[in-house]
mmCIF file of the N, C-alpha and C atoms, coordinates in Angstrom:
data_MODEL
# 
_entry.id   MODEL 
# 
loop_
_atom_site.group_PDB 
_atom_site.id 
_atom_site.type_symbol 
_atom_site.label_atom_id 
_atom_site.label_alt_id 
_atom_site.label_comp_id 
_atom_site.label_asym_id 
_atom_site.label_entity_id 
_atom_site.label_seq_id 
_atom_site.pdbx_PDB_ins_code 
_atom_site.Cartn_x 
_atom_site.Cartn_y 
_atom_site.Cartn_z 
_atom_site.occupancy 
_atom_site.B_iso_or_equiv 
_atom_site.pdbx_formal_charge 
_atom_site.auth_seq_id 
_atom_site.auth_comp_id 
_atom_site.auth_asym_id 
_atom_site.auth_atom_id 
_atom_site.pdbx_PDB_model_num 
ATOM 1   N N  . UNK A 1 1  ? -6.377  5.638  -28.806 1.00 0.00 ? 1  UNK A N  1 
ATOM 2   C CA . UNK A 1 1  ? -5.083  5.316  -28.240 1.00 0.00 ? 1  UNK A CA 1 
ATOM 3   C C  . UNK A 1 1  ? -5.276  4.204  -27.206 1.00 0.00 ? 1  UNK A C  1 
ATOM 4   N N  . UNK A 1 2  ? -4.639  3.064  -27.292 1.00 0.00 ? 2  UNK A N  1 
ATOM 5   C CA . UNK A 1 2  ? -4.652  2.131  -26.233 1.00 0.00 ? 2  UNK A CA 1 
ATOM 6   C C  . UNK A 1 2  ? -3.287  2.095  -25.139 1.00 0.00 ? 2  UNK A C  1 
ATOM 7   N N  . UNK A 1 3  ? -4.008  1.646  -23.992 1.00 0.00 ? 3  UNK A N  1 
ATOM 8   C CA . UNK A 1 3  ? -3.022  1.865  -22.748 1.00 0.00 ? 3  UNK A CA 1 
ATOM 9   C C  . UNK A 1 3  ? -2.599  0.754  -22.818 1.00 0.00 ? 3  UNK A C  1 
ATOM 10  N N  . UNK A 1 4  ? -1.510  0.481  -22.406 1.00 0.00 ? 4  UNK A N  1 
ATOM 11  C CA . UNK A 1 4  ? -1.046  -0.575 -21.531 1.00 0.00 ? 4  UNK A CA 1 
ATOM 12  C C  . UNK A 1 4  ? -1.273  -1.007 -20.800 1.00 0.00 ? 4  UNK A C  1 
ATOM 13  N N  . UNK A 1 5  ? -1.871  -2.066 -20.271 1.00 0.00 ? 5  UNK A N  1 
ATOM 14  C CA . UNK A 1 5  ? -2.206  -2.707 -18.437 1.00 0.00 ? 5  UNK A CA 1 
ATOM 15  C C  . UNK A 1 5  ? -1.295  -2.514 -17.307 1.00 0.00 ? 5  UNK A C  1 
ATOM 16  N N  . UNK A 1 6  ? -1.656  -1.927 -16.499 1.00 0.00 ? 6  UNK A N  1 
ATOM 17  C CA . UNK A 1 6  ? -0.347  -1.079 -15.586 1.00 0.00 ? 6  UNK A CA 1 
ATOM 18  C C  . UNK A 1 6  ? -0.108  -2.969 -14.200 1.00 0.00 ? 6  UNK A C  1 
ATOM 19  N N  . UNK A 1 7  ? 0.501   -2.146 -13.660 1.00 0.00 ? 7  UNK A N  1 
ATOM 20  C CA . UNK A 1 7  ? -0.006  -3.437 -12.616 1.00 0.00 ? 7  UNK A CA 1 
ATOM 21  C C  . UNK A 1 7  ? 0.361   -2.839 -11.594 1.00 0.00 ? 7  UNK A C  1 
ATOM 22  N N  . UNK A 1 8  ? -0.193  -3.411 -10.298 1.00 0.00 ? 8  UNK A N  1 
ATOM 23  C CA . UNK A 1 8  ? -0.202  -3.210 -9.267  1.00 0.00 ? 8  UNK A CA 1 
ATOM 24  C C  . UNK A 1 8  ? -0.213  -3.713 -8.075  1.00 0.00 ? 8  UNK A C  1 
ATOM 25  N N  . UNK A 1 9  ? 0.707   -3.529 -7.265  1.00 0.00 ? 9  UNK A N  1 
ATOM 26  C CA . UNK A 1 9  ? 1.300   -4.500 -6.076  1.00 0.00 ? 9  UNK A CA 1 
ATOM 27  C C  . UNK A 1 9  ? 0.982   -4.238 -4.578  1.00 0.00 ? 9  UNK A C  1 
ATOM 28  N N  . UNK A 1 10 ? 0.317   -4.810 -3.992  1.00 0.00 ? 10 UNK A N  1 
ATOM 29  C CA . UNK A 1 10 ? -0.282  -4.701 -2.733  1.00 0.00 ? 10 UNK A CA 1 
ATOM 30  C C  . UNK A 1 10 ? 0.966   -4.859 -1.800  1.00 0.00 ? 10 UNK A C  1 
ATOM 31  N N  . UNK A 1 11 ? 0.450   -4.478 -0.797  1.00 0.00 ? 11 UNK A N  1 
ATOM 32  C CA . UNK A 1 11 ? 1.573   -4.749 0.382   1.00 0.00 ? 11 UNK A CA 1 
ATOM 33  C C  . UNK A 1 11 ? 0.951   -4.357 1.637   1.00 0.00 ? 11 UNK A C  1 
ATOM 34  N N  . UNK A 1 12 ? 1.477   -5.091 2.594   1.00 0.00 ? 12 UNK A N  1 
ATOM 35  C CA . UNK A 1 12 ? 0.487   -4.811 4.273   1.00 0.00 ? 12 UNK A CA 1 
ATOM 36  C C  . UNK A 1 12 ? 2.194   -5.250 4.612   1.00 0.00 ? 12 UNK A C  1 
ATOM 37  N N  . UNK A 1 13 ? 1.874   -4.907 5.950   1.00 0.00 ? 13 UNK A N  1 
ATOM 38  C CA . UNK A 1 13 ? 2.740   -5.711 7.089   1.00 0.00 ? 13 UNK A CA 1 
ATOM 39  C C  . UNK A 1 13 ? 1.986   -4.998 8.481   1.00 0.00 ? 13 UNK A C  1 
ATOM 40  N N  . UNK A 1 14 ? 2.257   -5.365 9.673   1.00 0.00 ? 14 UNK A N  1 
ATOM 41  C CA . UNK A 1 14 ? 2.234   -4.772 10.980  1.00 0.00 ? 14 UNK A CA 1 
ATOM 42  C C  . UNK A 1 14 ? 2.406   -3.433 11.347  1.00 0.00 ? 14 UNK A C  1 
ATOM 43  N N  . UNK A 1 15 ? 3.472   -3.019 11.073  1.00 0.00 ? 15 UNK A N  1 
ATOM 44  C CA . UNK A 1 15 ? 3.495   -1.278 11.513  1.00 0.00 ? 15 UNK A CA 1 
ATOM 45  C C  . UNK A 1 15 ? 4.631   -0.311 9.808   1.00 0.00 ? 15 UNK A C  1 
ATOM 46  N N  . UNK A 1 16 ? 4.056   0.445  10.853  1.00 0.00 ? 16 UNK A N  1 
ATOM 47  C CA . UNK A 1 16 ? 4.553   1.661  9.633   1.00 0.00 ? 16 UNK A CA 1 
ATOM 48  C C  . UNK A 1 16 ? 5.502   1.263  8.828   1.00 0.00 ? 16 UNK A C  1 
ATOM 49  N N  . UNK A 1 17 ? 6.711   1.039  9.707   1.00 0.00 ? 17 UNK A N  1 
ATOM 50  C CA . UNK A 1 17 ? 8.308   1.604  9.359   1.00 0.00 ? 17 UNK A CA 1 
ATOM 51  C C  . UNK A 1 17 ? 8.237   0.160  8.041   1.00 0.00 ? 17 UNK A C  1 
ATOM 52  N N  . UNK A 1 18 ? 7.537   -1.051 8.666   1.00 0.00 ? 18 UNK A N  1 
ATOM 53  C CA . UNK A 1 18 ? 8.020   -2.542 7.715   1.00 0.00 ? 18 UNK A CA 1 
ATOM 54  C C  . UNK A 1 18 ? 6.540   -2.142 6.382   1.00 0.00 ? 18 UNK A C  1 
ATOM 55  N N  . UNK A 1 19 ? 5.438   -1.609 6.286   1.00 0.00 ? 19 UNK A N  1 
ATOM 56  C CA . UNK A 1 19 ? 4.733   -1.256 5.330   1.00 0.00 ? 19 UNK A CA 1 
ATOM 57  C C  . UNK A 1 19 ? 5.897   -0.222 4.172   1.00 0.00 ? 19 UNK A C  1 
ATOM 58  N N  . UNK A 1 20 ? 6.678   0.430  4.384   1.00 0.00 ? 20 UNK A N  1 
ATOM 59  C CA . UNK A 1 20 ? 7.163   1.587  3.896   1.00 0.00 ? 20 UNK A CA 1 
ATOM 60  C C  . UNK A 1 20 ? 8.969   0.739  3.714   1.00 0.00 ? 20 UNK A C  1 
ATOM 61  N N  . UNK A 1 21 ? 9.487   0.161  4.780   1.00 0.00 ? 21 UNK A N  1 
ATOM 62  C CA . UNK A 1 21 ? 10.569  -1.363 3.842   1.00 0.00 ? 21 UNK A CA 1 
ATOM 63  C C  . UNK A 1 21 ? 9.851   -2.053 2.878   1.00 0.00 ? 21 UNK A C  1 
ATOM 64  N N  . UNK A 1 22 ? 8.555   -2.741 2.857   1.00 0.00 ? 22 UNK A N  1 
ATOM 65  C CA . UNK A 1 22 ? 7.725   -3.640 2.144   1.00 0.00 ? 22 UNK A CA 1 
ATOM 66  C C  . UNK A 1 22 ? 7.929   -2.690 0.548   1.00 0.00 ? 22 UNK A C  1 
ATOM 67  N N  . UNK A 1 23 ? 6.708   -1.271 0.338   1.00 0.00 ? 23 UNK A N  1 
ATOM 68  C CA . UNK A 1 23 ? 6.591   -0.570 -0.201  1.00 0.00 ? 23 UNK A CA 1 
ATOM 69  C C  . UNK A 1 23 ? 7.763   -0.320 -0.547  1.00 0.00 ? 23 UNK A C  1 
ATOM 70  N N  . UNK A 1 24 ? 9.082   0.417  -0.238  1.00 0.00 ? 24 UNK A N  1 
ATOM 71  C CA . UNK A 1 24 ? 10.187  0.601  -1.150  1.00 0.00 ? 24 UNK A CA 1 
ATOM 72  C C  . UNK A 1 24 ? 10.739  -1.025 -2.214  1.00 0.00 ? 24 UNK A C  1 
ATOM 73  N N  . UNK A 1 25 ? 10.243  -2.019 -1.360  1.00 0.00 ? 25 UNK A N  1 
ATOM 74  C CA . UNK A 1 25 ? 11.295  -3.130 -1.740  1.00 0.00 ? 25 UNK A CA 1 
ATOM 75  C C  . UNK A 1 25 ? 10.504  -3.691 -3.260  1.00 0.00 ? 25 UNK A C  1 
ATOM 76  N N  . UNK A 1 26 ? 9.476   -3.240 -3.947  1.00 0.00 ? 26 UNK A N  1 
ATOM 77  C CA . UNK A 1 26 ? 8.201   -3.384 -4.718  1.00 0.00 ? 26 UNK A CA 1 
ATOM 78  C C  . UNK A 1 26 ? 9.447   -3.464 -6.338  1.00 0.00 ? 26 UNK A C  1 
ATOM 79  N N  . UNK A 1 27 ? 9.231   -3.915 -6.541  1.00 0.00 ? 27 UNK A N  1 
ATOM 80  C CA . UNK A 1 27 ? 10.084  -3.965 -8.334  1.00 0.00 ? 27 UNK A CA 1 
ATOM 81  C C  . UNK A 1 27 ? 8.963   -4.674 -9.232  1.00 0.00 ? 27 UNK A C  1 
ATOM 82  N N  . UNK A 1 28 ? 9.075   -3.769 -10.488 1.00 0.00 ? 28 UNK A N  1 
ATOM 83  C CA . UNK A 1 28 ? 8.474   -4.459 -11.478 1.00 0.00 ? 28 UNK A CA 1 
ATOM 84  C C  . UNK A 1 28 ? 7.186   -3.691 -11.646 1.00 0.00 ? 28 UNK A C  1 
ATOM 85  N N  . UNK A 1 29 ? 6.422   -2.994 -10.680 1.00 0.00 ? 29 UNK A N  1 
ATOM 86  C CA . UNK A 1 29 ? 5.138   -2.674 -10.500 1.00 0.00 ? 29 UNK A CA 1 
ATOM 87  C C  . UNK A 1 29 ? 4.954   -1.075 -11.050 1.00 0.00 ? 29 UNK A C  1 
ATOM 88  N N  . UNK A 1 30 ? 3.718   -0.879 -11.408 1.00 0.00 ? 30 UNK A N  1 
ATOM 89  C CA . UNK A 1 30 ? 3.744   0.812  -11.838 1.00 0.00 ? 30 UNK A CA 1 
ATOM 90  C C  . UNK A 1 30 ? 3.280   1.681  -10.511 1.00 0.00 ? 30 UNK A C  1 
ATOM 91  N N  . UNK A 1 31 ? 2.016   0.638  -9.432  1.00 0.00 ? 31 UNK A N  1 
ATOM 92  C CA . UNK A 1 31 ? 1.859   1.082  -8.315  1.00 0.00 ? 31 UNK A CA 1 
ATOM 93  C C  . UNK A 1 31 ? 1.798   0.574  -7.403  1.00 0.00 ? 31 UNK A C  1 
ATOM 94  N N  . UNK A 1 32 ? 1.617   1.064  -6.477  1.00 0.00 ? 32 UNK A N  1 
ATOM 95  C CA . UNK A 1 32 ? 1.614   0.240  -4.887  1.00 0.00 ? 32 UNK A CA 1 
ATOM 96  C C  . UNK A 1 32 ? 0.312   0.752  -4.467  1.00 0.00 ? 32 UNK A C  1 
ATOM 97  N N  . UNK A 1 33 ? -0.037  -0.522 -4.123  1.00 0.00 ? 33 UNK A N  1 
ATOM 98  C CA . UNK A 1 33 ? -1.316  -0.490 -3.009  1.00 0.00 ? 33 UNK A CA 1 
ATOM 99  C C  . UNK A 1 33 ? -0.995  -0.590 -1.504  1.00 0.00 ? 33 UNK A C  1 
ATOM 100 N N  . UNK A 1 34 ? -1.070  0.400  -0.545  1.00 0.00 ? 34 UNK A N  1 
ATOM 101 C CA . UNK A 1 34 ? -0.956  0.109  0.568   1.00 0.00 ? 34 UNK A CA 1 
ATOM 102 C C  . UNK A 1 34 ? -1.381  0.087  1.540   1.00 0.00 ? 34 UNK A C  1 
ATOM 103 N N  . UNK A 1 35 ? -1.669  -0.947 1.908   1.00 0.00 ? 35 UNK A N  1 
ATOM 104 C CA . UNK A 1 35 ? -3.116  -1.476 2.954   1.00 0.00 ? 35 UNK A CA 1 
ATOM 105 C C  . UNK A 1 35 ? -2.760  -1.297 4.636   1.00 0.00 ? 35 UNK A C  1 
ATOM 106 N N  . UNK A 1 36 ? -3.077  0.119  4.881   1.00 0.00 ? 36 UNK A N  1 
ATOM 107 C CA . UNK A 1 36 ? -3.545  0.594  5.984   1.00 0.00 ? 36 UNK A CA 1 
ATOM 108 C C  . UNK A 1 36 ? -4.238  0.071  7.294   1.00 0.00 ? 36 UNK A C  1 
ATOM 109 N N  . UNK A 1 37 ? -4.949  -0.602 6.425   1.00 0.00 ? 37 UNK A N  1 
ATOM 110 C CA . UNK A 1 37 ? -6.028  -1.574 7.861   1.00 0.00 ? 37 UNK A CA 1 
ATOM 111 C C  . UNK A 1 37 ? -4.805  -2.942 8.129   1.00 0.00 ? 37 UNK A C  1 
ATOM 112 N N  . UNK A 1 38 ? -3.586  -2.955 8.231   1.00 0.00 ? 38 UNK A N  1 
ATOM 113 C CA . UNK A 1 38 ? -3.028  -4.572 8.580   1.00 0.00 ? 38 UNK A CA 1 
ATOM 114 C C  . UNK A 1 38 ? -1.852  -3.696 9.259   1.00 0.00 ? 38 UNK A C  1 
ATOM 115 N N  . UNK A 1 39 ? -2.218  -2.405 9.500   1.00 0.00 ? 39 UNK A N  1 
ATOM 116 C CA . UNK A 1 39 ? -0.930  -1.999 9.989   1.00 0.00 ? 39 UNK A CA 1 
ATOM 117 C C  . UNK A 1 39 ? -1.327  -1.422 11.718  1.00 0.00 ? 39 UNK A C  1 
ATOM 118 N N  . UNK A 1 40 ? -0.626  -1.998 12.723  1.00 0.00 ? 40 UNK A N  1 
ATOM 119 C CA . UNK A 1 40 ? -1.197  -1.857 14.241  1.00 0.00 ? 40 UNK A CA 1 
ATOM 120 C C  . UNK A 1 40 ? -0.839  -0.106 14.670  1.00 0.00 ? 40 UNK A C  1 
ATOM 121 N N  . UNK A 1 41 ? -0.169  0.856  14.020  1.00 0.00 ? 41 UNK A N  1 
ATOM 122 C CA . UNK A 1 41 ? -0.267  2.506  13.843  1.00 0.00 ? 41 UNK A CA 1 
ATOM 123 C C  . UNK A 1 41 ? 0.157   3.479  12.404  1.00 0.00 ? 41 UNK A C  1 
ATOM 124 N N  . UNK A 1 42 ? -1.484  3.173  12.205  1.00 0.00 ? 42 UNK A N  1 
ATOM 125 C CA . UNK A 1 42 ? -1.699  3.761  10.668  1.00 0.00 ? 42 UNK A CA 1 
ATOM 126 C C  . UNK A 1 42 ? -1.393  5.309  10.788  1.00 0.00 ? 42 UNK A C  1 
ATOM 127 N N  . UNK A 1 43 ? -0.458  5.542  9.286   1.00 0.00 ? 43 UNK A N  1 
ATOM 128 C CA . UNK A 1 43 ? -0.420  6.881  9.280   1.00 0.00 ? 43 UNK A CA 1 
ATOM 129 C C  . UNK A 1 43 ? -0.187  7.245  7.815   1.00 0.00 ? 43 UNK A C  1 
ATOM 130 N N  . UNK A 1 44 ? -1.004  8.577  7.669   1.00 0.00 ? 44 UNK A N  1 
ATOM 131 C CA . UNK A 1 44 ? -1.340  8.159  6.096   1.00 0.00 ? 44 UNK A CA 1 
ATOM 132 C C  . UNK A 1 44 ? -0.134  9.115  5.564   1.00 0.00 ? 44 UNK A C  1 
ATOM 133 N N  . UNK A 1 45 ? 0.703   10.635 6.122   1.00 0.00 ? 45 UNK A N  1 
ATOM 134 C CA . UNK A 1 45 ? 1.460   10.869 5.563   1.00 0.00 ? 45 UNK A CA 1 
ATOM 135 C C  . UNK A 1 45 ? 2.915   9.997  5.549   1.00 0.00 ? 45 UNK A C  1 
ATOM 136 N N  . UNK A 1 46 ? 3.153   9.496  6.845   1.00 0.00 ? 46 UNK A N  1 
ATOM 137 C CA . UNK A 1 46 ? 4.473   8.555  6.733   1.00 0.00 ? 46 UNK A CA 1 
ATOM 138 C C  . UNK A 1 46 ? 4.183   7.588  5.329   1.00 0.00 ? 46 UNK A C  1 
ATOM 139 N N  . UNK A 1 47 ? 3.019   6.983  5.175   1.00 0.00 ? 47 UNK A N  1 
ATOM 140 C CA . UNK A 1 47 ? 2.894   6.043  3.901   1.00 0.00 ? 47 UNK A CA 1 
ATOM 141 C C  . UNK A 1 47 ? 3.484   6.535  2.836   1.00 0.00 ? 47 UNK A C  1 
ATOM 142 N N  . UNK A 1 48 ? 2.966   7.817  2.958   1.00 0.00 ? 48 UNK A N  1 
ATOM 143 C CA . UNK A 1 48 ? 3.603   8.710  1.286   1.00 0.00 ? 48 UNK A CA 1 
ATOM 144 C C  . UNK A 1 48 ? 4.668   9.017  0.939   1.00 0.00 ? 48 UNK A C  1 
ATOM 145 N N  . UNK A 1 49 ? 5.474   9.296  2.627   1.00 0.00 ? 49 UNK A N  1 
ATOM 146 C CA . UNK A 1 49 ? 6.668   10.134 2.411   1.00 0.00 ? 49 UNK A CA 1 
ATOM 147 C C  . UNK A 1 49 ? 7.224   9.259  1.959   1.00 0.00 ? 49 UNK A C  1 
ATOM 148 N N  . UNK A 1 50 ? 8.095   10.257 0.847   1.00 0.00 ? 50 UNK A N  1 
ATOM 149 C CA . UNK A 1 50 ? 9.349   9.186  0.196   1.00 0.00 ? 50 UNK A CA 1 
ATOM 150 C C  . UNK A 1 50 ? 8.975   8.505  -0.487  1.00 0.00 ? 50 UNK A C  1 
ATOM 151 N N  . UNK A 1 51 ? 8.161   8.496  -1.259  1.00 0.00 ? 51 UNK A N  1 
ATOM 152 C CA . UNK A 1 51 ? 7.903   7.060  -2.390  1.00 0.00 ? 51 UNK A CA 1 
ATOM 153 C C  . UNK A 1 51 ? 8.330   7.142  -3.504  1.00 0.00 ? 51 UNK A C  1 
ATOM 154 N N  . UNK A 1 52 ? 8.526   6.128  -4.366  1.00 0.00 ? 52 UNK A N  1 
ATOM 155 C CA . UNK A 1 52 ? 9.243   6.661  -5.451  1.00 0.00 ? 52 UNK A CA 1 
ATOM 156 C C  . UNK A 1 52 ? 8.471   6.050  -6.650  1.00 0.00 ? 52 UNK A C  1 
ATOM 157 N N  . UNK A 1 53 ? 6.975   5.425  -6.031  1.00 0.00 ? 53 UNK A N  1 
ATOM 158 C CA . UNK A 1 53 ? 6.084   4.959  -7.343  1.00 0.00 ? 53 UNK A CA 1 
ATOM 159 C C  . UNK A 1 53 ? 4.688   5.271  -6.500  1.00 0.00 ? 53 UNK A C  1 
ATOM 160 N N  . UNK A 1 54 ? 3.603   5.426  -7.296  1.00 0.00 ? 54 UNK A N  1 
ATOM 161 C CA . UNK A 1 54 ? 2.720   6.023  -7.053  1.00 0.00 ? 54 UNK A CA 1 
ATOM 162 C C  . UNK A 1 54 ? 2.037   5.452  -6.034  1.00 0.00 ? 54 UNK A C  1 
ATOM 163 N N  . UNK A 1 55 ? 1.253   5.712  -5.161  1.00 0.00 ? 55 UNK A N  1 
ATOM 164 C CA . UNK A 1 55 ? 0.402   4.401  -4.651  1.00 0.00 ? 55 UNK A CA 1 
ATOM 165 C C  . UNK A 1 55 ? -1.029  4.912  -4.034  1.00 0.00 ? 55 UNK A C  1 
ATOM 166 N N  . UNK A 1 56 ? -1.595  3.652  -3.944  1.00 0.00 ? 56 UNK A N  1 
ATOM 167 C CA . UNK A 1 56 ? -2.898  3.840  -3.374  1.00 0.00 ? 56 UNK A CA 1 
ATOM 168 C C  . UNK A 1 56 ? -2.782  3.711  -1.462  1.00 0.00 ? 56 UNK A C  1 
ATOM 169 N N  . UNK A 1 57 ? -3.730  4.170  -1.318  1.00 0.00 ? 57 UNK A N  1 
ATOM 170 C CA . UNK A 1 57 ? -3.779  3.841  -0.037  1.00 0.00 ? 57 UNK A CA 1 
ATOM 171 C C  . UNK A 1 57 ? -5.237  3.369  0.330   1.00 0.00 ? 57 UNK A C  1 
ATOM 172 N N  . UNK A 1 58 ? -5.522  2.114  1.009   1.00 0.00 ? 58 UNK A N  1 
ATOM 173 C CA . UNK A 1 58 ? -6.776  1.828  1.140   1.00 0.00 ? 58 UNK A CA 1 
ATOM 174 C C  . UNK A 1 58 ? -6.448  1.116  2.350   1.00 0.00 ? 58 UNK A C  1 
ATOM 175 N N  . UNK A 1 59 ? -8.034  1.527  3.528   1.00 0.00 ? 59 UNK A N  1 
ATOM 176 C CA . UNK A 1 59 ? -8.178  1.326  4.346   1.00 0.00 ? 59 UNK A CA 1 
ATOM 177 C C  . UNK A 1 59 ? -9.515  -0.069 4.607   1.00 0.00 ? 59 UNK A C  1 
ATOM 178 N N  . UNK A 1 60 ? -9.421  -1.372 4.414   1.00 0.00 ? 60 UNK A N  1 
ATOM 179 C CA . UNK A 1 60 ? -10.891 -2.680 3.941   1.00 0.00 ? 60 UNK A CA 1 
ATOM 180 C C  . UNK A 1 60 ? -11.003 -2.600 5.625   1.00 0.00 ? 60 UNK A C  1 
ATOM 181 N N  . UNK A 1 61 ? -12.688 -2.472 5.782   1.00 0.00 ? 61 UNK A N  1 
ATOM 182 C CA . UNK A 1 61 ? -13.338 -3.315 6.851   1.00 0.00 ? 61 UNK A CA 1 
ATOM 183 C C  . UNK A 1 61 ? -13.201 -4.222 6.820   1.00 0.00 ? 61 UNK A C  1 
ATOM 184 N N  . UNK A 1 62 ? -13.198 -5.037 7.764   1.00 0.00 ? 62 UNK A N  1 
ATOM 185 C CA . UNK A 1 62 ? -13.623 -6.741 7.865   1.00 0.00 ? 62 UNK A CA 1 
ATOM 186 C C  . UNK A 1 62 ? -14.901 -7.038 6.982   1.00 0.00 ? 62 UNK A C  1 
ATOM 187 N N  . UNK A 1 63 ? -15.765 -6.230 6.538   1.00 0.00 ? 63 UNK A N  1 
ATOM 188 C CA . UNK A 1 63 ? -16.974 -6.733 5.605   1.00 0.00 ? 63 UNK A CA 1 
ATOM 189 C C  . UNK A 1 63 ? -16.373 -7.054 4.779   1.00 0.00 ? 63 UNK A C  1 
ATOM 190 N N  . UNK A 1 64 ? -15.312 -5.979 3.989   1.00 0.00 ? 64 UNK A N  1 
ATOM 191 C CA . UNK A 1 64 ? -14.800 -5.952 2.395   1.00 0.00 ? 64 UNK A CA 1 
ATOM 192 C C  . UNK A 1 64 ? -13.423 -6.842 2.581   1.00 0.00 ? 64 UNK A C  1 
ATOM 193 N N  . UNK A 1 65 ? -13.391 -7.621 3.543   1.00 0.00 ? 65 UNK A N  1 
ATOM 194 C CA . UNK A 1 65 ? -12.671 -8.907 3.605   1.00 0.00 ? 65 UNK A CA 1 
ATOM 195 C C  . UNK A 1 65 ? -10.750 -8.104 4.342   1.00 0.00 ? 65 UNK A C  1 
ATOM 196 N N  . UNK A 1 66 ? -10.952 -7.017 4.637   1.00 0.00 ? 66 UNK A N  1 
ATOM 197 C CA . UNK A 1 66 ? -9.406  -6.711 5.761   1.00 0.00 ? 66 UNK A CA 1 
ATOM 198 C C  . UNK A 1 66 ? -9.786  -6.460 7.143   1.00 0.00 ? 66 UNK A C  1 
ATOM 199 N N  . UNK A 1 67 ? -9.002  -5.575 7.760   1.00 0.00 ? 67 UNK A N  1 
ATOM 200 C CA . UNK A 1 67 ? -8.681  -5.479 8.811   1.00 0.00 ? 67 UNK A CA 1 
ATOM 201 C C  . UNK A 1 67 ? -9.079  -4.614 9.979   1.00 0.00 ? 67 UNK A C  1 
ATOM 202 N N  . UNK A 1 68 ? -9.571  -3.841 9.506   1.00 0.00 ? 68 UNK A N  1 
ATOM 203 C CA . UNK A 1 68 ? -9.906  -2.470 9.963   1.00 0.00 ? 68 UNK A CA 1 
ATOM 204 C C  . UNK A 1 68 ? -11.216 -2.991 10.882  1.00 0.00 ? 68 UNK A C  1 
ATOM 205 N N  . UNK A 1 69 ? -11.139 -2.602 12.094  1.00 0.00 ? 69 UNK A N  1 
ATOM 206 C CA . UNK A 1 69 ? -12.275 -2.878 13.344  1.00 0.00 ? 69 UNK A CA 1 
ATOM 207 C C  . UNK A 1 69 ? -13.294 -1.832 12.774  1.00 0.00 ? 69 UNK A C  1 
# 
């Protein structure tokens, strides 16, 4: 059985509330990636609450090229 190529849409901003406007405003995508380290008060259940497409949540050091001190 072959899959389909899903796709998937990143999103950062500054704080919670505009990561989770960003994240709802997502069309077209099967998931959301949502990048934790670009946000100045990370919180991993507010990310979740309420979503209405699946998403990742990932937190990049500055090694692996984000944000995270």
């Amino acid at each position: 059985m072959t899959q389909r190529p899903r796709l998937c849409a990143t999103v950062t901003a500054p704080t919670m509330a505009e990561l989770r406007a960003r994240r709802d405003a997502v069309r077209g995508a099967d998931l959301v990636e949502l990048r934790l380290d670009t946000v100045a008060d990370p919180d991993v259940a507010g990310a979740l609450a309420g979503r209405r497409l699946p998403v990742i949540l990932t937190c990049r050091a500055r090694s692996e090229g984000g944000a995270f001190a």
